[in-house]
N, C-alpha and C positions, 0 to 999 in steps of 0.2 A: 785262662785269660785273666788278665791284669785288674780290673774293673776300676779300681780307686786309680791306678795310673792313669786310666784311661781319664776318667774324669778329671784328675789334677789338670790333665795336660788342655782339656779341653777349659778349664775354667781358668786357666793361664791365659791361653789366647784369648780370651774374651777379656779378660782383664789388661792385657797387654793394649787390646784395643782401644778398649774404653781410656785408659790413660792417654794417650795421643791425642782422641776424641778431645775430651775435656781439655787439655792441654793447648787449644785451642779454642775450644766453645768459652771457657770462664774467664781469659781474656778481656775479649767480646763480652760477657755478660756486664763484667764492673765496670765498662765504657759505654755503654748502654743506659739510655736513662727511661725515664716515666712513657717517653714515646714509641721507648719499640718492646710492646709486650711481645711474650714468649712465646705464641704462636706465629710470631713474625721469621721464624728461625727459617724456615721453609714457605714456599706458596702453597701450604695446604689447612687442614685443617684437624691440628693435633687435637687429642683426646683432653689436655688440658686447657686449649683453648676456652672450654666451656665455660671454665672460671674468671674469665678474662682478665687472668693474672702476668705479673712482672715477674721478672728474673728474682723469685724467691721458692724456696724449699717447697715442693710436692709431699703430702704427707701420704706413709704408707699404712695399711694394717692389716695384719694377717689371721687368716680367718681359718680355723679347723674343727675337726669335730676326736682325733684319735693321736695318734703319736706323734703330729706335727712335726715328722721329720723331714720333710720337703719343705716345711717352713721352715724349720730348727736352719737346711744349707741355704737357704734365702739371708736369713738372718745373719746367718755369718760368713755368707759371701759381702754383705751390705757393709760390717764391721771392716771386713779387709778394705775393702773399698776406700771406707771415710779413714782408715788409716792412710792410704796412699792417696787419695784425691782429698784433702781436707775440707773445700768448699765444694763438693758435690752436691748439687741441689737437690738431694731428694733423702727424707729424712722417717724413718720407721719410729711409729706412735702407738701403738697399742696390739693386742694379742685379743681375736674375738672368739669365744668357742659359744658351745649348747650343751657341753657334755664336760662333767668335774670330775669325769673319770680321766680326762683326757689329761696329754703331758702341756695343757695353757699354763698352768702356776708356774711351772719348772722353767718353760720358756720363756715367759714373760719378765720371771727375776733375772733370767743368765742376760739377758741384755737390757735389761734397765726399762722394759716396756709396762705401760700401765696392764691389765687386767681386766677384759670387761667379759663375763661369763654369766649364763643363768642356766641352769640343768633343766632344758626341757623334759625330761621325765618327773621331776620334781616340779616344775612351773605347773604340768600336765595335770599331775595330778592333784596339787591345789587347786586350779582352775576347775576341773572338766569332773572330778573326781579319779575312786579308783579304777588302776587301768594294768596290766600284766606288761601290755607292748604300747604301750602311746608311742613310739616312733612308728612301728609298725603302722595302726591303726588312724596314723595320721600323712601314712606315705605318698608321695605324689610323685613320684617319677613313674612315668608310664610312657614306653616307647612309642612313635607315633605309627598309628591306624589300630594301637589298642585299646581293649575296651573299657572305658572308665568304669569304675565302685557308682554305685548308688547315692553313696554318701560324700561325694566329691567335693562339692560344695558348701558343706561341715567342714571338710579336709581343710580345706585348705582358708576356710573362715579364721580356722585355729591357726595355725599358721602363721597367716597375717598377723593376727593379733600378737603370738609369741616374736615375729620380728619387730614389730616396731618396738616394743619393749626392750627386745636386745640394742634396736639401732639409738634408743632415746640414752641407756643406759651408757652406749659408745661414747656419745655426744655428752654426758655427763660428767664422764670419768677420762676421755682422752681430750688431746689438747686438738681436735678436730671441729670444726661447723657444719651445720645444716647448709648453710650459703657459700663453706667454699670446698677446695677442692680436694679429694681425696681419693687416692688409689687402692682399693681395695684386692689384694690377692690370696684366693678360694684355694685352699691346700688344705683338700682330705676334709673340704669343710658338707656336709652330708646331706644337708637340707639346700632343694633350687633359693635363688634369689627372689623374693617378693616385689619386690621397691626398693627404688632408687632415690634420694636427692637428686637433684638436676645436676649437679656441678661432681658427682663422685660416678666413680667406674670402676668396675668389675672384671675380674681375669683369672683365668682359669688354668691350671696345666690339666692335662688327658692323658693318661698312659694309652696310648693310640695314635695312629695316622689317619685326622682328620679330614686331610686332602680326598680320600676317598669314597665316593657317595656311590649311590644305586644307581637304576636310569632313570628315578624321579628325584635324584637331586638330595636326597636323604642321607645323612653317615652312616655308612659302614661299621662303623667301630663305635658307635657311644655303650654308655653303660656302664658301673661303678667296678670299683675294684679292679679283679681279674679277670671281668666278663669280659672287658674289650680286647684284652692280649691274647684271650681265649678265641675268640674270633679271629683272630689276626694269625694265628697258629691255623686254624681249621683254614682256612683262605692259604695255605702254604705263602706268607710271604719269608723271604731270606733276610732283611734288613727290616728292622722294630723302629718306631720313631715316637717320640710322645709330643702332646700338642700344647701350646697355647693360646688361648680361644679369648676373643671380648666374648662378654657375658650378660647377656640380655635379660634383665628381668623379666618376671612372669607377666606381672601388670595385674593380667586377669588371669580367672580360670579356665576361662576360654585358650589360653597361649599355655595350657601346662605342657604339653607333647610339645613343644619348640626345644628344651634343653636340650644341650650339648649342641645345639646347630648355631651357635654364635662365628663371628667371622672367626676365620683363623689368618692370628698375628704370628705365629712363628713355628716351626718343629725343629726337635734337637737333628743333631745331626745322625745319628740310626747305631744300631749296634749289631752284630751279627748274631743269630741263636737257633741253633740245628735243634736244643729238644723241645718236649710237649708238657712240660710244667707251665702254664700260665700264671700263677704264681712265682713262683721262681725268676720266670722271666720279668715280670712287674717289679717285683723287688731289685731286680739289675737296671730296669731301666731307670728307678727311683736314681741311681747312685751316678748313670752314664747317660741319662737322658735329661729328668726331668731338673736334674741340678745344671743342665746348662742356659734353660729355660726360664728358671726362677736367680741363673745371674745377667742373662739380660737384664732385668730388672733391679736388679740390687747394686747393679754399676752404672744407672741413671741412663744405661740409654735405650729401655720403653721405661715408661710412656711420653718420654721427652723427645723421643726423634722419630715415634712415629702418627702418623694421621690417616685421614679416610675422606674418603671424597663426601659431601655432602648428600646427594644424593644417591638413591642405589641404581647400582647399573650393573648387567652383567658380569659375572665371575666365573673361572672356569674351573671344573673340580675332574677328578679323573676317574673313570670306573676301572676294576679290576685287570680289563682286557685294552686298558690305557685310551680308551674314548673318554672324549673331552662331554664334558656335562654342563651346561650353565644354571648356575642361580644367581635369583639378583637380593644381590645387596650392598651393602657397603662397601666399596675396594678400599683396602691397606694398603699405604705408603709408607715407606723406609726411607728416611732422606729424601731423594728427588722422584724415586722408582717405587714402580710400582708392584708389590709384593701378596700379591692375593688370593687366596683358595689354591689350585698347584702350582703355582708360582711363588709360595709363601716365603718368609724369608728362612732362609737356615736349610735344613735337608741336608742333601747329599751336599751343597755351594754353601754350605754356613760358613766358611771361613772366605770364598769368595764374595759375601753378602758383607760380609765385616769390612773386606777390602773397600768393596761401593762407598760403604758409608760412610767409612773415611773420608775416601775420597769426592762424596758428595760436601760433611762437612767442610776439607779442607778449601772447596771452593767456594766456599761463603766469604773469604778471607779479601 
């Protein structure tokens, strides 16, 4: 099987769409004045509204901790983009890592982004002293009803501390603010989120289908790397899908077992895969899944066309033997529709989801 075909073809349609889209929205934008902020685009309540900003550029930055090659096809689906939609409102600012082993410098020059990196092993160990594994010894992802370390609250003392020095140094070195709004997209980035600014948002791809929880409402598939395709394999599913999650910081250490349970804003459309390499199979979805995921984004239309109801209200998610689950949270909206836990946008109807939204834009007209 084809795998880059596969994907060409699928990052064609979406790109296909997003032109039409725009083709229409940026019209509209330049006739638009000081009275109709961008939230006004829909009756809802987009992810940018927070910034209660106008018709100007959404800043991206992409955040990694190893080969940044989910960010590298972000990146250069973003480029093709602003080649063909020139006034595209949404504009890639900076490259964040924690790790100088990682490919940040390489990416960060190929496309003209600032650089803002500190080697937490090297932070770790001028801080805290010497240490063999300080990522290790400072780990916090623990799935939930497991048993937390003793020293949790060290953990993740440290932590904290290491992020806001990454996020002061962002704020320094990229042409971003504390007060406004920023998109943050998490690619292979290895450490949970701590803290947020008010007005910036977090987003995640999953090599996984998040639509699926327990009968308490719990994912099925979280967990790094190859654990969750790994899962997804032992579960005999036929069709792989990978997610795009909002991204809820931690806050506290009290919320550390919440990761990976953020709403889910989108899944690629699925790929077929009969063997038991979980591995293997991660690495095809990187090329046929997750790159259709991160060009949603790179072609302006999340986090610009989609929203969430203000309050949380039930969601429906699906167990294995296709019973319906609810959790409450946030519902996602797409355009006019509403797109949330297994109803998400994309799936098996990604290309009828594209149609919608079209067609929800073109009736703004």
């Amino acid at each position: 099987m084809n795998y880059k075909q596969i994907r060409e073809e699928r990052l064609g349609a979406i790109g296909a769409y997003a032109k039409r889209i725009w083709e229409i929205l940026i019209p509209q934008m330049e006739e638009w004045n000081e009275t109709a902020p961008l939230f006004s685009v829909f009756n809802n309540f987009p992810f940018v509204s927070k910034a209660d900003v106008y018709w100007e550029d959404i800043n991206v930055v992409v955040w990694g901790s190893g080969s940044f090659s989910t960010g590298r096809m972000e990146l250069e689906q973003w480029k093709k983009a602003k080649r063909e939609i020139p006034k595209l409102p949404i504009e890639y600012v900076a490259v964040v890592s924690n790790n100088k082993e990682s490919n940040a410098k390489d990416v960060a020059e190929k496309f003209g982004l600032s650089l803002v990196e500190i080697d937490f092993n090297d932070w770790y160990r001028e801080n805290y002293g010497k240490s063999r594994s300080p990522i290790k010894e400072t780990g916090l992802f623990f799935p939930p009803g497991s048993e937390l370390p003793d020293d949790i609250e060290h953990r993740f003392e440290v932590r904290e501390k290491f992020e806001y020095e990454l996020l002061d140094l962002l704020v320094e070195e990229a042409d971003v603010y504390i007060d406004g709004v920023v998109s943050n997209s998490l690619r292979g980035f290895n450490f949970p989120i701590i803290h947020s600014y008010d007005k910036w948002f977090f987003d995640d791809t999953h090599p996984a289908d998040l639509s699926y929880v327990d009968e308490n409402g719990d994912p099925l598939y979280p967990g790094w790397q190859s654990g969750a395709t790994k899962k997804m394999i032992e579960d005999g599913h036929e069709a792989f899908r990978s997610s795009l999650i909002w991204v809820h910081p931690i806050g506290d250490v009290k919320n550390i077992q919440s990761v990976d349970a953020g709403e889910l804003l989108a899944l690629s459309e699925g790929i077929k895969y009969k063997g038991k390499n979980a591995k293997e199979l991660q690495n095809i979805m990187k090329i046929t899944e997750d790159s259709m995921l991160v060009a949603l984004k790179a072609w302006g239309l999340f986090p610009l066309l989609w929203s969430y109801t203000t309050d949380k209200v039930k969601v429906p998610y699906k167990t294995l033997d296709d019973k319906m689950v609810w959790r409450r949270e946030h519902s996602i909206i797409v355009g006019k529709r509403e797109r949330s836990g297994a109803r998400a946008f994309g799936g098996q109807n990604f290309r009828l989801h594209l149609e919608n939204l079209l067609a929800d834009v073109k009736s703004l007209k």
